[in-house]
C-alpha positions as CSV (number, residue, x, y, z in Angstrom):
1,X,-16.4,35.9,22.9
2,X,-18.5,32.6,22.4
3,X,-22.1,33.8,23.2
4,X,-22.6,29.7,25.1
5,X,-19.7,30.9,27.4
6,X,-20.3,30.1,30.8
7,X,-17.9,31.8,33.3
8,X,-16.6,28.8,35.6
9,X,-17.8,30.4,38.7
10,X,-20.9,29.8,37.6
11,X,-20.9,26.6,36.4
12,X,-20.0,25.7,40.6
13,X,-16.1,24.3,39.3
14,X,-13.1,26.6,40.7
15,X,-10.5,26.1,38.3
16,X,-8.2,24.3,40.6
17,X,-11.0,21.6,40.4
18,X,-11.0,21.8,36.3
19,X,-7.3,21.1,36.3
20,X,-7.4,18.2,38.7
21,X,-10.8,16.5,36.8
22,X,-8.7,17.7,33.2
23,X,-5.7,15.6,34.4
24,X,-7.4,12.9,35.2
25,X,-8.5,12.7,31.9
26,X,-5.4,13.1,30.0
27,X,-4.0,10.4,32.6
28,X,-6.4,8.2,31.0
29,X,-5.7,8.8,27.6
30,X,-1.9,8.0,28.5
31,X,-3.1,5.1,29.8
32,X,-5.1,4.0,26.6
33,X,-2.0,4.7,24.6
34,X,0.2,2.7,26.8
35,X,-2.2,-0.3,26.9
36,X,-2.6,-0.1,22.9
37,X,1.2,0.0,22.9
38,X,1.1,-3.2,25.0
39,X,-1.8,-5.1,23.6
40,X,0.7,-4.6,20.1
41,X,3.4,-5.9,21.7
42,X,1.6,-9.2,22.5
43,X,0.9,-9.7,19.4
44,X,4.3,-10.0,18.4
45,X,6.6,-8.9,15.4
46,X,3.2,-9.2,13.0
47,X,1.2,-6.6,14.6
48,X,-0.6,-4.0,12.4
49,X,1.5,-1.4,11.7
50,X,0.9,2.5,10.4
51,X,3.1,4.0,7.3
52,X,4.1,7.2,6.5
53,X,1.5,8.1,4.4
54,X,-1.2,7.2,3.4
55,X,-1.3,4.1,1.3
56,X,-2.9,3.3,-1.9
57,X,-2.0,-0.3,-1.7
58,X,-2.5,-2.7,1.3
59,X,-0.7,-6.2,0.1
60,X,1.3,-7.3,-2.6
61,X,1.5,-10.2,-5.0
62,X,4.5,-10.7,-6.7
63,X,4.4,-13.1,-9.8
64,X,8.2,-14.1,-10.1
65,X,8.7,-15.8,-13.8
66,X,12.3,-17.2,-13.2
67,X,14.5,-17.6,-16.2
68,X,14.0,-14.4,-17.8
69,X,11.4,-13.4,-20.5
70,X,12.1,-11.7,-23.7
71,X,11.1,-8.2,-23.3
72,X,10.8,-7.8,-26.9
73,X,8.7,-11.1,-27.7
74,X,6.1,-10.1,-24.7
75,X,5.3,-6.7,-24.0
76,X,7.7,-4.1,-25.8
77,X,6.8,-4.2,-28.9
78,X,9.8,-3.2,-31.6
79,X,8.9,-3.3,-35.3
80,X,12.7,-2.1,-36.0
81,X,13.7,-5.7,-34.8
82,X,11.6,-7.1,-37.8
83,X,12.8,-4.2,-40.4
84,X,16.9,-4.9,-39.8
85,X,16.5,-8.7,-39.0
86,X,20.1,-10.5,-39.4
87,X,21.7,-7.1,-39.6
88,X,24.2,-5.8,-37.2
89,X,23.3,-3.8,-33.9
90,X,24.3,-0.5,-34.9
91,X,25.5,0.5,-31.2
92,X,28.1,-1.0,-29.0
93,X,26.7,-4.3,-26.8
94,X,27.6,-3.9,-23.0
95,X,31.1,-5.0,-22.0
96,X,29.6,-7.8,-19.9
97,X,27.5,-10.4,-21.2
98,X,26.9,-14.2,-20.3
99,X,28.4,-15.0,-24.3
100,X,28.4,-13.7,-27.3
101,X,25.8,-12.9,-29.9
102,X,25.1,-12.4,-33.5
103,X,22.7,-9.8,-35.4
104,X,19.3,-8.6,-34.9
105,X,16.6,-11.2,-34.3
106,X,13.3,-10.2,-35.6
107,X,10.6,-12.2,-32.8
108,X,8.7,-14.7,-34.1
109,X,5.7,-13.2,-32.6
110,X,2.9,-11.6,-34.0
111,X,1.8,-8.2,-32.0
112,X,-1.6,-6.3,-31.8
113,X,-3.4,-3.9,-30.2
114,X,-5.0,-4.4,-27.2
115,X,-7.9,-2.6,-25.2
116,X,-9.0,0.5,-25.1
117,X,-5.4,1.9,-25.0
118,X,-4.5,0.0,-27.4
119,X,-0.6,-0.9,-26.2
120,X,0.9,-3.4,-28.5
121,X,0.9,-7.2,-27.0
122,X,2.4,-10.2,-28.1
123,X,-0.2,-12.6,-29.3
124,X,1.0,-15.3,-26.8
125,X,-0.6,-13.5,-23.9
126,X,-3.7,-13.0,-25.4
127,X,-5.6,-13.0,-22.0
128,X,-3.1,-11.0,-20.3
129,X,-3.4,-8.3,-23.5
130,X,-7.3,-8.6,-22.5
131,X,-6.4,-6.8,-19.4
132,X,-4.1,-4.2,-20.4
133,X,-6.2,-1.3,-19.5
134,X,-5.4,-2.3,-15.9
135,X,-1.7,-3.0,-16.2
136,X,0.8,-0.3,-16.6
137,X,4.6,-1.6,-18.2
138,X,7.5,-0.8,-17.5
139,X,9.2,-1.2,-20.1
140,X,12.3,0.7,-18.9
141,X,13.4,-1.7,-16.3
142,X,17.4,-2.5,-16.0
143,X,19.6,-4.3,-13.0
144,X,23.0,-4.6,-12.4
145,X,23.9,-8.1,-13.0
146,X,23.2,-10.8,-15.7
147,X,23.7,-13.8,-13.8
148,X,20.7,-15.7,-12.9
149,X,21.4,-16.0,-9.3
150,X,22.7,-12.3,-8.5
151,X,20.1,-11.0,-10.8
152,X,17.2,-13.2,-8.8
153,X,18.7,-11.6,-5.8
154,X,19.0,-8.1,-7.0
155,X,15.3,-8.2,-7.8
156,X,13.9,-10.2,-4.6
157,X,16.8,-8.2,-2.3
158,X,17.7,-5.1,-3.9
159,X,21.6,-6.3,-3.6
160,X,23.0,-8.4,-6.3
161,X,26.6,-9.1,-3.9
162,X,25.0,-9.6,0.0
163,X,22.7,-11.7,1.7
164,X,19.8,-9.0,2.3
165,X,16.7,-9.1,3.6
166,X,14.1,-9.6,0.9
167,X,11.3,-7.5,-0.4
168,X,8.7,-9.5,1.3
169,X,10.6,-9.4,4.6
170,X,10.8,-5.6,4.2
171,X,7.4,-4.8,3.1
172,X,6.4,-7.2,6.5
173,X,8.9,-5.5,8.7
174,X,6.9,-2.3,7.7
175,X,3.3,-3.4,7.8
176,X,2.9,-6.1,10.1
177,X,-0.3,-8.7,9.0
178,X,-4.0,-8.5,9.3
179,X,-4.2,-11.6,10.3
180,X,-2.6,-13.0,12.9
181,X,-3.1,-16.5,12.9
182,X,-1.0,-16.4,9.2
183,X,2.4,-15.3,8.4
184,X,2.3,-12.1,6.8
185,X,4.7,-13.3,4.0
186,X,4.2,-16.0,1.6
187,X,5.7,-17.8,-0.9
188,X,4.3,-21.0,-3.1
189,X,6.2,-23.5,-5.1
190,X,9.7,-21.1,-4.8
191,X,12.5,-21.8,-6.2
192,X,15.2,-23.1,-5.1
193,X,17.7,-22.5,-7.3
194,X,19.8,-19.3,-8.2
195,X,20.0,-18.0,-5.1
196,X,17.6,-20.2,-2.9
197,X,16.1,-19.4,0.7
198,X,18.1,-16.1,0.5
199,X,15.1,-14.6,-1.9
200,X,12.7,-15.1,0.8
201,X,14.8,-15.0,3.8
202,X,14.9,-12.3,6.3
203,X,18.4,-12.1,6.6
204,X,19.4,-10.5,9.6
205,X,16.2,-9.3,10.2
206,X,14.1,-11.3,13.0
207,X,12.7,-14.7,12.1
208,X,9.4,-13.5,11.9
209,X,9.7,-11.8,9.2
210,X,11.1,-14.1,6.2
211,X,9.1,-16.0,4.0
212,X,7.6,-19.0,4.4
213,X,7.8,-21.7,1.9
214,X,4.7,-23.8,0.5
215,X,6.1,-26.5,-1.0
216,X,9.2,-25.5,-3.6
217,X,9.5,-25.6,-7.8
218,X,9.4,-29.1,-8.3
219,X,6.0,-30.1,-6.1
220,X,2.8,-29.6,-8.1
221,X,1.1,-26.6,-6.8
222,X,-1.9,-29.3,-5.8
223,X,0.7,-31.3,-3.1
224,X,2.3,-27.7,-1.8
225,X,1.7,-27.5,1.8
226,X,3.2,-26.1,4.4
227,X,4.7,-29.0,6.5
228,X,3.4,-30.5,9.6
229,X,0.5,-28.1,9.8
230,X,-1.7,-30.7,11.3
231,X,-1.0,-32.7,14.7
232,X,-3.1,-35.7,14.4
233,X,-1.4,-37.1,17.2
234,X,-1.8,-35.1,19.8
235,X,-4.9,-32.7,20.7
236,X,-5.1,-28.9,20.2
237,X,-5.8,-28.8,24.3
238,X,-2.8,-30.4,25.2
239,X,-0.5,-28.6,22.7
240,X,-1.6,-25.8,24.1
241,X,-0.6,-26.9,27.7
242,X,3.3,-27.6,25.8
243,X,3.1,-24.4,24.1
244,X,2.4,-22.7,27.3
245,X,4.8,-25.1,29.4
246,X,7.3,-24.2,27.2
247,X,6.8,-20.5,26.9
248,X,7.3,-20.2,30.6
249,X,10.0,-22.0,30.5
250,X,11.7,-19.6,27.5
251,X,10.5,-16.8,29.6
252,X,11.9,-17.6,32.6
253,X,15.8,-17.7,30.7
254,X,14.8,-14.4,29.3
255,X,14.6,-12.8,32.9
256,X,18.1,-14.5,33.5
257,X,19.8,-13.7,29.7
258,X,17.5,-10.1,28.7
259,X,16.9,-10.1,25.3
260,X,17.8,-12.8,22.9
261,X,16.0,-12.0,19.4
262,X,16.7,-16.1,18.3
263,X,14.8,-17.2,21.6
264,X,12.0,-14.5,21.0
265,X,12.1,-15.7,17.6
266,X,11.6,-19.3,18.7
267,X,8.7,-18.3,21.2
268,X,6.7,-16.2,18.1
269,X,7.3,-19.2,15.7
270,X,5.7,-22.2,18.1
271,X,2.6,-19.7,18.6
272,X,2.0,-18.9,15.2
273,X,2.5,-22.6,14.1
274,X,0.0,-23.3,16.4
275,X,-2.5,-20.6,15.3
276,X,-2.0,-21.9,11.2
277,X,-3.3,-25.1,12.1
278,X,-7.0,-23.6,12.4
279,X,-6.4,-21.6,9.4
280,X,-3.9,-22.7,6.6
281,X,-6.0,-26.1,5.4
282,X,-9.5,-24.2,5.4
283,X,-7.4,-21.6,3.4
284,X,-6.0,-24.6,0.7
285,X,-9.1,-26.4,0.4
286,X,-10.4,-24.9,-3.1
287,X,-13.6,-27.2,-2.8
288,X,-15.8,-24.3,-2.3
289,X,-15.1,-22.6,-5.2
290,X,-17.5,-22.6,-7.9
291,X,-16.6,-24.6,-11.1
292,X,-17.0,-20.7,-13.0
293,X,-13.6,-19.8,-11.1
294,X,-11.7,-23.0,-11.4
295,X,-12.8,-22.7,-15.1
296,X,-11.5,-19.2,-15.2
297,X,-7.9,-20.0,-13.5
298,X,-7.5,-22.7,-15.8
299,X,-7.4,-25.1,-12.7
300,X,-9.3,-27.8,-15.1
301,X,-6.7,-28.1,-17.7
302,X,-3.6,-28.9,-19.0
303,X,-0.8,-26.6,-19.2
304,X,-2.8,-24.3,-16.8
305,X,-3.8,-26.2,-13.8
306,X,-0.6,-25.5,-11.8
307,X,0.1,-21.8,-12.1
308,X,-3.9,-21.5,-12.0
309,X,-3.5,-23.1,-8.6
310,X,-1.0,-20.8,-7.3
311,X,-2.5,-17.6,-8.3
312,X,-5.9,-18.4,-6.7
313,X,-4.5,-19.5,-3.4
314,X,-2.7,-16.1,-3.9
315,X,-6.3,-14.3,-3.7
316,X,-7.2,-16.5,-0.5
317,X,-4.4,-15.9,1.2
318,X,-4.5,-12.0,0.1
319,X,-8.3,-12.3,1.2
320,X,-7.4,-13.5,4.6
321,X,-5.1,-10.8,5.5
322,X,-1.5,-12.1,4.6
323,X,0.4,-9.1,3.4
324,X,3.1,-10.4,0.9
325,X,2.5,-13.4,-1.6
326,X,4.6,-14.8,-4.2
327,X,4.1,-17.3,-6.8
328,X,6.8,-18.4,-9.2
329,X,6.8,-19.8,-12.6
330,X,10.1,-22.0,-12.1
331,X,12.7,-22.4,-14.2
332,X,11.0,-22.1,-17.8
333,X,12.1,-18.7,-19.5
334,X,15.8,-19.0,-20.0
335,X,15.5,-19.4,-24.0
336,X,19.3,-19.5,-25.3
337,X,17.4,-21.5,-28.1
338,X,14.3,-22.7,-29.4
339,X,12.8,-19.3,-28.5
340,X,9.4,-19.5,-30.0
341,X,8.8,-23.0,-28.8
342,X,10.1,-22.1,-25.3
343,X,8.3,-18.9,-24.7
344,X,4.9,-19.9,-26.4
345,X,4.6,-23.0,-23.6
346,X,5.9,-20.9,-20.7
347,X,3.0,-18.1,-21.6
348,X,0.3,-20.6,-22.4
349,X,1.2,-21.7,-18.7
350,X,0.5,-18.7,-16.6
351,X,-1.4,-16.3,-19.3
352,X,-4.9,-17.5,-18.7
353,X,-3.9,-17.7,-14.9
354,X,-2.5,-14.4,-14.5
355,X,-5.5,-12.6,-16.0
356,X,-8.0,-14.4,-14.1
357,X,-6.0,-13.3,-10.9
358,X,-6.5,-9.5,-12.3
359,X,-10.0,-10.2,-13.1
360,X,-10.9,-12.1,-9.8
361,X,-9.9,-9.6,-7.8
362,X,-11.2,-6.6,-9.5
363,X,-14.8,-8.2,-9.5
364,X,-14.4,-8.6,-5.4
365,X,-12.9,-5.3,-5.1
366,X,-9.6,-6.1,-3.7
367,X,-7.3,-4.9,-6.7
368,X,-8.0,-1.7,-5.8
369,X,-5.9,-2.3,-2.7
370,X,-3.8,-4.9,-4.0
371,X,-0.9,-4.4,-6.0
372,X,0.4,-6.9,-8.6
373,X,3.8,-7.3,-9.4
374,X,5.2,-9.2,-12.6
375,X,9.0,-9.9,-13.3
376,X,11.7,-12.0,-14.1
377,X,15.2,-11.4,-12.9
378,X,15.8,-9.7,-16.1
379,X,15.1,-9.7,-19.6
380,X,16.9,-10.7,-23.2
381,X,19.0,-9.7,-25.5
382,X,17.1,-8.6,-29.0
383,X,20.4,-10.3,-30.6
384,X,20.6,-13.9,-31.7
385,X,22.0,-16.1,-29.5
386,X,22.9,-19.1,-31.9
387,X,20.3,-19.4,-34.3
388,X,17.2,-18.6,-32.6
389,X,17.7,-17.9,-28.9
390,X,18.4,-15.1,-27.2
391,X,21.1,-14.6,-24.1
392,X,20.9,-12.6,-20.8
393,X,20.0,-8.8,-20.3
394,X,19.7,-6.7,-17.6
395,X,19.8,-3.6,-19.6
396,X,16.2,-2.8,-20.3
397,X,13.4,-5.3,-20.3
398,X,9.9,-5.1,-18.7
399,X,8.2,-5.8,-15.7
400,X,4.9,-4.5,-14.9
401,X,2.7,-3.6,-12.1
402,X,-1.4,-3.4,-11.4
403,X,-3.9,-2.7,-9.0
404,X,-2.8,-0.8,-6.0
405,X,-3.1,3.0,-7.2
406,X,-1.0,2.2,-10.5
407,X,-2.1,3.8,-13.4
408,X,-3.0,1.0,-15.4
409,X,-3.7,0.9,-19.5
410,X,0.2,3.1,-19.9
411,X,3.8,2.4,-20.7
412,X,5.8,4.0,-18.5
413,X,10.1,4.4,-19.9
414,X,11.3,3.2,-22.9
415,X,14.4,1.1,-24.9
416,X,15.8,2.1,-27.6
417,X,14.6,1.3,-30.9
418,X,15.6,-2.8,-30.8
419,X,14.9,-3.0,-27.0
420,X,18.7,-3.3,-25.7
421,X,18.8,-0.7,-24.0
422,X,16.6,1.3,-21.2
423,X,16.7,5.2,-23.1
424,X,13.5,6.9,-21.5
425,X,12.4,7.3,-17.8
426,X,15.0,4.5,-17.0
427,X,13.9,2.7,-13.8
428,X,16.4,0.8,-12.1
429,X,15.5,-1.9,-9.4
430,X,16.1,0.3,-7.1
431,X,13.6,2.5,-8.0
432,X,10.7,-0.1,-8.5
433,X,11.2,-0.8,-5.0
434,X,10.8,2.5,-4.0
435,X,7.7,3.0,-5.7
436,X,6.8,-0.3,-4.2
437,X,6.8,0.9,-0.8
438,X,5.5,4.2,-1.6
439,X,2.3,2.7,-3.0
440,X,2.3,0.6,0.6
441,X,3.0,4.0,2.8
442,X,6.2,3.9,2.6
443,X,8.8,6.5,2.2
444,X,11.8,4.4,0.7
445,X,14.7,6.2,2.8
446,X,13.0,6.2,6.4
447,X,11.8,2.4,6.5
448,X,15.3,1.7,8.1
449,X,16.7,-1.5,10.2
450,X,19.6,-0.7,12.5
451,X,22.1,-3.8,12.0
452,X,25.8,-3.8,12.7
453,X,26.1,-0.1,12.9
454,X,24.5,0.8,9.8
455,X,20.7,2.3,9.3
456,X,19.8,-0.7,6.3
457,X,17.1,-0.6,4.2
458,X,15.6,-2.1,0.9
459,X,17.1,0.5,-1.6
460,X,20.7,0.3,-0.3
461,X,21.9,4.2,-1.0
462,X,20.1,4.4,-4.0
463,X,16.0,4.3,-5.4
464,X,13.5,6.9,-6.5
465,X,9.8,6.8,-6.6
466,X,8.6,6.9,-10.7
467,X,5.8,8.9,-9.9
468,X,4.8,8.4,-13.7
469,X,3.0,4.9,-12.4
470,X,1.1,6.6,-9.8
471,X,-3.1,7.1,-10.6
């Protein structure tokens, strides 16, 4: 018996009076529950939410190159391709592919060793190979489809046949946003092309919860903005009075109708709109940055300037709390031909960029907590196409990931000996969504969304976690 034990006779409390002064107390902590559970609820779709487990990465930004890059002339490095140049692939090619190809292609690419791990880089990402002690490959990567736009889909969607909700939606759905005054998924200068609004979309998901657009492909990064964010017609006081006219009045055919998701939808949409307009220019005005950092994004320069632009309004948007941001390189990698002069713009374009990003945030301590992704809808084939291009594969090519509780200086997987096909630790798209979300909290098979009778979610039936990635 505790020797501080105090009979409760003694203490002048019958026990009677303990139960009734105990339940008091556990009434109140129902009541703090319930009135947490409401103060979420009026905050909407975007509220914070908690995963499964404890997460290792609190946001994500995806860098989308569209068109496809050449596994094997940027990150998987295959002296056999320069050995048996012209020759014959000695192995079957898949049944499938977009046309037909000729021998070997050695790539016209110089690689070295980078870092302290020393992992073979292409010498047209020399910044990018700078970093590679932070960046773990994939290099086994393979999808189910070699068409651009079911490919784009496959990757942004995890289905390469349906309209899905995309990663950014799910990842949204999951989390909520830490800020809510943004949306907590982004995308700048997408494209729209190869499967359009459907890569960002939320499908049949609620509204809040899809992407939204800052400017599209063809708009210089420095004109993207998100459209009518500022009213310079009428003031914030009255749009508030609308906002709240009109809220009533959507309120009031809810108590006749009961829940309509479109109308909520509606009702979330004009509130957050009208939250952004405080937020979103502050957010896009770069003037306060310091000549060292436009330097280091490239943001003074020819080719760099627009990518560079893209991926630092990616870190202040992934400073102020949004949850999911994607920039695109749009549509540059598809080399069928002139290879080396196609692929050494495209990389001179976002290399610098994409290694001050890493840099930038590791020096304000947010890649710790922020996970990178890098991809294109699929890779290429290390046969010629014509005389010096290369044609679609989804077979095995690299993507790569860092930040976020990735292991980073490491290739995880491997393709065969030319880079055709994914042999080692192969990691379907699928998969690198699962291990997605389970670097965000997330165990893949529980984060569900009931629609049409069916428990959907972002790995269809399929997806495991390649725990090889994971510091």
């Amino acid at each position: 018996m505790n020797r501080h034990w105090i009979p409760l006779e003694n203490r002048g409390l019958s026990r009677r009076e303990m139960l009734r002064t105990s339940g008091i107390g556990f009434g109140g902590l129902a009541l703090a529950g319930l009135l947490a559970d409401e103060a979420r609820a009026e905050k909407g779709p975007l509220a914070e939410k908690t995963p499964h487990h404890k997460a290792r990465a609190k946001r994500v930004i995806f860098m989308f190159m569209h068109g496809g890059p050449s596994q094997v002339d940027t990150f998987d490095y295959k002296p056999a391709l320069k050995r048996d140049d012209g020759k014959p692939l000695p192995f079957a090619k898949p049944r499938i592919v977009s046309s037909k190809t000729g021998g070997l292609l050695a790539s016209p690419f110089k690689f070295r060793q980078r870092g302290a791990s020393g992992i073979h880089v292409s010498d047209i990402f020399p910044h990018v190979g700078d970093c590679i002690d932070d960046i773990c490959l994939i290099n086994s990567t393979w999808g189910s489809n070699s068409r651009h736009g079911s490919a784009l889909l496959e990757l942004h969607t995890g289905s390469d046949t349906f309209v899905r909700p995309s990663m950014g939606s799910w990842i949204t759905y999951g989390l909520g946003t830490e800020n809510q005054d943004l949306p907590g998924f982004l995308t700048i200068c997408p494209t729209l092309g190869h499967g359009g609004v459907n890569a960002w979309s939320s499908a049949f998901m609620p509204a809040a919860y899809q992407g939204t657009p800052i400017g599209y492909a063809s708009v210089p990064a420095e004109k993207a903005k998100i459209p009518f964010i500022a009213n310079r017609d009428t003031s914030r006081g009255i749009q508030r009075m609308e906002l709240d006219l009109l809220k009533q009045i959507n309120q009031e055919r809810l108590s006749q109708t009961g829940p309509d998701a479109a109308l909520e939808g509606r009702i979330n949409s004009f509130e957050l709109a009208f939250r952004m307009q405080s937020q979103v220019p502050a957010i896009q005005d770069i003037s306060g940055e310091t000549a060292e950092t436009i330097k280091l994004y490239g943001i003074d320069r020819e080719p760099t300037k627009n990518f560079g632009r893209q991926c630092l309004m990616a870190r202040r948007f992934a400073e102020q709390g949004v949850r999911f941001i994607q920039v695109t390189h749009s549509y540059k990698w598809d080399q069928h031909s002139n290879l080396k002069k196609g692929h050494t713009k495209n990389a001179l374009e976002v290399d610098r960029p994409i290694a001050a990003l890493i840099k930038d945030l590791k020096r304000r301590g947010l890649l710790e907590d922020t996970l990178l992704l890098w991809a294109g809808e699929f890779g290429r084939t290390p046969t010629a196409q014509g005389r010096d291009g290369r044609d679609h594969s989804p077979q095995g090519y690299t993507t790569w990931l860092a930040g976020g509780g990735v292991k980073g200086g490491i290739r995880y997987g491997a393709t065969d000996e030319y880079g055709y096909y994914a042999v080692q630790d192969k990691c379907h798209l699928h998969d690198l969504h699962a291990t997605i979300l389970h670097l965000l909290g997330f165990e893949h098979t529980r984060l569900t969304y009931r629609y049409a009778g069916r428990d959907f979610r972002l790995t269809d039936v399929a997806g495991e976690v390649a725990h090889g990635v994971i510091a």
